[in-house]
SEVEXPA-136621 format. One record per residue (C-alpha): x, y, z; residue number from 1. Coordinates in nm, 2 decimals. Example, Ala and Ser with C-alpha at 12.3 -4.5 7.8 and 13.67 -1.06 7.14 Angstrom:
+--------+--------+--------+-----+
!      u !      v !      w !   k !
+--------+--------+--------+-----+
!   1.23 !  -0.45 !   0.78 !   1 !
!   1.37 !  -0.11 !   0.71 !   2 !
+--------+--------+--------+-----+
END
This chain:
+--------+--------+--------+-----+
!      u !      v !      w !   k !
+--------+--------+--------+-----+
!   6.89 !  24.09 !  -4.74 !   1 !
!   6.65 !  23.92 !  -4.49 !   2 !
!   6.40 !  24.05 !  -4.30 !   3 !
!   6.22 !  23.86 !  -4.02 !   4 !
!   5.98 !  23.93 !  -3.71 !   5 !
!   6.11 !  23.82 !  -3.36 !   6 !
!   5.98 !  23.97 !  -3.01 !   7 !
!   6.19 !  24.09 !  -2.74 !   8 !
!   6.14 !  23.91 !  -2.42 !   9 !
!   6.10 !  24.11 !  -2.10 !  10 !
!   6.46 !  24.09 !  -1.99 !  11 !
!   6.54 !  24.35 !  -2.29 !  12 !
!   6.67 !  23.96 !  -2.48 !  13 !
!   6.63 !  23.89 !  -2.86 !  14 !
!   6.66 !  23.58 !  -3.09 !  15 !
!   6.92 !  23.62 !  -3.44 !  16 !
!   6.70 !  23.40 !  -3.63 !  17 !
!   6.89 !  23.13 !  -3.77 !  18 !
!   6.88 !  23.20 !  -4.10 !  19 !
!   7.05 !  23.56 !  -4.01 !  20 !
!   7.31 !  23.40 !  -3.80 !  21 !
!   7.44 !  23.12 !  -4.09 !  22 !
!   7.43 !  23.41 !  -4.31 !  23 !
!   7.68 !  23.62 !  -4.10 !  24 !
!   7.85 !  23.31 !  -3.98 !  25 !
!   7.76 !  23.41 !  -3.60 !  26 !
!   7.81 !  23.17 !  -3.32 !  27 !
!   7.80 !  23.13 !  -3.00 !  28 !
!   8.01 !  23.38 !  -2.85 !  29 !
!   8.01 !  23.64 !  -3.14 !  30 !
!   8.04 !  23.99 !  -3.04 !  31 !
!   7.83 !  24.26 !  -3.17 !  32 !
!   7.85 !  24.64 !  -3.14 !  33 !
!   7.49 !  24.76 !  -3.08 !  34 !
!   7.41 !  25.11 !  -3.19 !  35 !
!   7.10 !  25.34 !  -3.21 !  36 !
!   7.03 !  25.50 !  -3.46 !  37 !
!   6.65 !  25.71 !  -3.43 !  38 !
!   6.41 !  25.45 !  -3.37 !  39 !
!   6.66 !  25.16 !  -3.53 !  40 !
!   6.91 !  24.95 !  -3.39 !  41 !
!   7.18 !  24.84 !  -3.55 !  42 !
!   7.44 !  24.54 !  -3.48 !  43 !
!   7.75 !  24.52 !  -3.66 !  44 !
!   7.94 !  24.17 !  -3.55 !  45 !
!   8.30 !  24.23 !  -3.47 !  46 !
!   8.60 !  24.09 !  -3.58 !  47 !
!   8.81 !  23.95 !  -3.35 !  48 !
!   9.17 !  23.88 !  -3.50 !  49 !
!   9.33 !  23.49 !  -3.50 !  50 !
!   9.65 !  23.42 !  -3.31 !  51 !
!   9.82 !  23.45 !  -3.65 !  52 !
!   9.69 !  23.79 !  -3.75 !  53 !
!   9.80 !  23.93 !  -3.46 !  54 !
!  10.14 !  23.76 !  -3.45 !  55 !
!  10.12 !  23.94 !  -3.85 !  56 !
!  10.12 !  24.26 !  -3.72 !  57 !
!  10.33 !  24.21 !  -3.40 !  58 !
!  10.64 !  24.07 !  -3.63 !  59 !
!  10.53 !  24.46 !  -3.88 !  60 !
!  10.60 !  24.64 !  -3.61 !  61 !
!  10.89 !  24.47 !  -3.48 !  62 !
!  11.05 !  24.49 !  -3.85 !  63 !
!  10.93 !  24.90 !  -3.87 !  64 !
!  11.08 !  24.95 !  -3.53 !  65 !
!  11.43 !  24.77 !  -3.59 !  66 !
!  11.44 !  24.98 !  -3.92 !  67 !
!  11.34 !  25.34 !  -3.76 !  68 !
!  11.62 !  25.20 !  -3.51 !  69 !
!  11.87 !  25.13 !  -3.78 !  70 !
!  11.82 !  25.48 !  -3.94 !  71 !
!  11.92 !  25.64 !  -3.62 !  72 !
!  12.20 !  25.42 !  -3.59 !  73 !
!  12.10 !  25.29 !  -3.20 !  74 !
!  12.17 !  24.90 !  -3.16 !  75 !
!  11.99 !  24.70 !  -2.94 !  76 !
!  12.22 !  24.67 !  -2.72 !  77 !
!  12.18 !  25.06 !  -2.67 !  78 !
!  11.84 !  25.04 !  -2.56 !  79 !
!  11.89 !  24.91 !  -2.16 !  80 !
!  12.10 !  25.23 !  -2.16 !  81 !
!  11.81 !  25.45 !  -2.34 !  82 !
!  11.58 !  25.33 !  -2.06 !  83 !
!  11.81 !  25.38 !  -1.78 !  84 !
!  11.88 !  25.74 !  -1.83 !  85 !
!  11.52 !  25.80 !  -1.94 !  86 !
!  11.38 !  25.69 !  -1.60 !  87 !
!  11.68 !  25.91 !  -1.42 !  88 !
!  11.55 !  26.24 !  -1.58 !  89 !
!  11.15 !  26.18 !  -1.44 !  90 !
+--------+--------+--------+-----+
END
């Protein structure tokens, strides 16, 4: 763990010292969640998913939804027909 010193400037703004920010591998354009916590502040630097990690889970739930499908024996081609009489009973 590293500790270091740095000053706020009057518009509230604060440095990551270097150091910190190679540690955590921030960069330009990292996000952080800031929380307080008593007389702390804590900043916990997001993860924002890649392209592929979201495609992942997009093709997980496309393969859990066709199988939930599959139990209940509806084919895609049902589902047009699922929406259409859905919308005519709001």
């Amino acid at each position: 763990m590293t500790i270091e010193t740095i000053k706020m400037s009057s518009k509230g703004q604060i440095v990551i010292p270097l150091k910190i920010r190679e540690t955590i591998q921030a960069d330009e354009g990292t996000l952080f969640a800031v929380i307080d916590s008593n007389d702390s502040i804590i900043l916990k630097k997001i993860q924002t998913p890649t392209k592929e990690q979201l495609l992942s889970e997009l093709k997980k739930h496309a393969v859990e939804g066709k199988r939930r499908l599959t139990e209940k024996g509806i084919k895609e081609e049902d589902i047009l027909t699922i929406i259409e009489k859905s919308r005519k009973h709001q």
